[in-house]
C-alpha positions in Angstrom: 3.6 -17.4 -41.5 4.1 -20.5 -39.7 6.8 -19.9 -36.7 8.4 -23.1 -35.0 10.1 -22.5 -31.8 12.2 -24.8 -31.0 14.1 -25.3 -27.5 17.8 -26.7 -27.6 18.3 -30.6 -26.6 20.0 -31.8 -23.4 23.3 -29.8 -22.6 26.9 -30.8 -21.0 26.5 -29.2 -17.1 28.2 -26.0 -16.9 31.9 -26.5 -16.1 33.5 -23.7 -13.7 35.6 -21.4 -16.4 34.2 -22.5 -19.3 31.8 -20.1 -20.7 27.8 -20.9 -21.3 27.9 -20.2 -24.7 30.6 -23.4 -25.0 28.4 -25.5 -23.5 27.6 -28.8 -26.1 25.1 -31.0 -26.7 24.7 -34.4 -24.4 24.3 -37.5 -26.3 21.4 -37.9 -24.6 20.3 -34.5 -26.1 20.8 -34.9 -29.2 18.4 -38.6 -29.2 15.3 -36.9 -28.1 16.0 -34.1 -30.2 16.2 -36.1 -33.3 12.9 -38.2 -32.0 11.1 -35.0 -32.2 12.5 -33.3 -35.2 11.7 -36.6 -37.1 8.3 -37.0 -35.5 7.9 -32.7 -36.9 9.4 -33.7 -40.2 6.7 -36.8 -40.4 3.5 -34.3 -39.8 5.2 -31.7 -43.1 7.2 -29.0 -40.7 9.6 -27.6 -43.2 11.1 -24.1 -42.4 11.9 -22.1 -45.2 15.0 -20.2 -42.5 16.4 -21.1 -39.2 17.1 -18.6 -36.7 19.5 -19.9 -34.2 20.8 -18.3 -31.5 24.8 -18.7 -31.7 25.4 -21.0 -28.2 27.0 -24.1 -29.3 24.0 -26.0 -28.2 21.2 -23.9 -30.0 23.5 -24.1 -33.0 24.4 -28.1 -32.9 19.8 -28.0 -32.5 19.5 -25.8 -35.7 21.8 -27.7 -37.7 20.2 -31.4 -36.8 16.9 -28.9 -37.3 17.7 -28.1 -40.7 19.4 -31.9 -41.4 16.3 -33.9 -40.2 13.9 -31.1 -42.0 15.0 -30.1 -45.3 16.6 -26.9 -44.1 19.9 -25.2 -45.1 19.1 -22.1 -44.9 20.5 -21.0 -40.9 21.4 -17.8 -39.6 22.6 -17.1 -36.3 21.3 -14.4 -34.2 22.1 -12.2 -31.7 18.3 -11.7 -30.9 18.3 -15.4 -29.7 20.6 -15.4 -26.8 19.5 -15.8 -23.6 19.4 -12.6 -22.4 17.3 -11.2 -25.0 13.6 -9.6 -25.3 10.6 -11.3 -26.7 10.1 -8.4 -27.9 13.4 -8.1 -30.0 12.7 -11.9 -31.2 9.5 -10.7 -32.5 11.1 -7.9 -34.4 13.4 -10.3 -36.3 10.7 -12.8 -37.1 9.2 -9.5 -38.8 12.1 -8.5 -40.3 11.2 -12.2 -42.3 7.9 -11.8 -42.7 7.9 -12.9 -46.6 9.6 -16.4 -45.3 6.3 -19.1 -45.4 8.3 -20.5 -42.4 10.6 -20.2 -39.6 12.0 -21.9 -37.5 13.8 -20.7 -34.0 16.6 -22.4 -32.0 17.1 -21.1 -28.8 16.9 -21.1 -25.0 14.4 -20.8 -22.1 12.9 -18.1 -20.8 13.3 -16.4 -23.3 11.9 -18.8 -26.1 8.6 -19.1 -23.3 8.3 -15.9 -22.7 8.2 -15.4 -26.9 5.5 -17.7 -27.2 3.1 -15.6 -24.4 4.3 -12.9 -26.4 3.8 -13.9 -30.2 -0.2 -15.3 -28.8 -1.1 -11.7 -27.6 -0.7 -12.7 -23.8 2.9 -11.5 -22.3 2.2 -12.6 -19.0 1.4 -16.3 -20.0 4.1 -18.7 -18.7 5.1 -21.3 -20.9 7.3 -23.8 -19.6 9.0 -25.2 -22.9 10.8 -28.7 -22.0 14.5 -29.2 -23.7 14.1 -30.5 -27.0 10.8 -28.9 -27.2 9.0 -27.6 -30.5 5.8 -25.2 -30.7 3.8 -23.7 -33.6 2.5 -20.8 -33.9 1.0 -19.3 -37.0 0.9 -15.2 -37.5 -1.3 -14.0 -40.0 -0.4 -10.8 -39.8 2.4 -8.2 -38.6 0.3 -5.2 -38.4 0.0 -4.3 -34.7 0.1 -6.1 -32.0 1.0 -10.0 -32.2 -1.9 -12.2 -32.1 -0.9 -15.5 -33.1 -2.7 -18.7 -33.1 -1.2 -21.7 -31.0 -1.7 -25.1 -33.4 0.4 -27.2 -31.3 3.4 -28.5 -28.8 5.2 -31.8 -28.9 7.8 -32.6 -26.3 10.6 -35.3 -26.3 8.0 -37.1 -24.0 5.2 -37.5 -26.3 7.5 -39.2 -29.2 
């Protein structure tokens, strides 16, 4: 299974009272987003499901996500909230094993932590910039994860 693991764009600043989960997508944030979803959907990265976690931001990144790569198929998940385990995220991308692809929308740490996790090494830090996408293929869901890193493109490198 290929997994894509894809950070949220740019988001408004958090405004006193207003809860985190309301928080939207900059315009800003949404550009470089786009410049590296279409730079993705240039090399053939086509999720066969989107996992999004259901922020407003992570949501607004998995539906551009699904626009700019062929993609309707989005679910929101609990799993995927900021507060969450790698550990749980792995669980659900397991859950999907029989999907050639997915693709997750969500936050930092957690989505850095995941990707230590999903390559066998928990304690790697992975700082994953906003707007950021990695891949990682699993070949298999027997045991322990041990996935192989193919690659990491930031909003910088587009």
């Amino acid at each position: 299974m290929e997994i894509y693991i894809l950070r949220h764009g740019i988001a408004e600043e958090p405004k006193a009272g207003a809860p985190d989960a309301d928080r939207a997508l900059t315009d800003a944030g949404r550009e470089k987003l786009r410049a590296v979803l279409e730079q993705a959907h240039e090399s053939g990265v086509k999720p066969s499901l989107i996992l999004s976690s259901p922020y407003k931001r992570a949501l607004q990144t998995a539906h551009m996500a699904g626009q700019v790569l062929g993609c309707h198929k989005i679910l929101e998940s609990e799993i995927l909230v900021p507060g969450s385990s790698p550990k749980a995220v792995c669980d659900a991308i397991c859950a999907r094993r029989r999907e050639p692809a997915v693709l997750l929308a969500g936050h930092e740490p957690l989505l850095g932590l995941t990707v230590g996790y999903l390559l066998g090494a928990p304690t790697l830090q992975v700082d994953l910039k906003k707007a950021a996408l990695v891949r990682i293929d699993q070949e298999s869901f027997s045991g322990a994860p041990r996935g192989i890193l193919k690659w990491m493109l930031t909003p910088r490198l587009v």
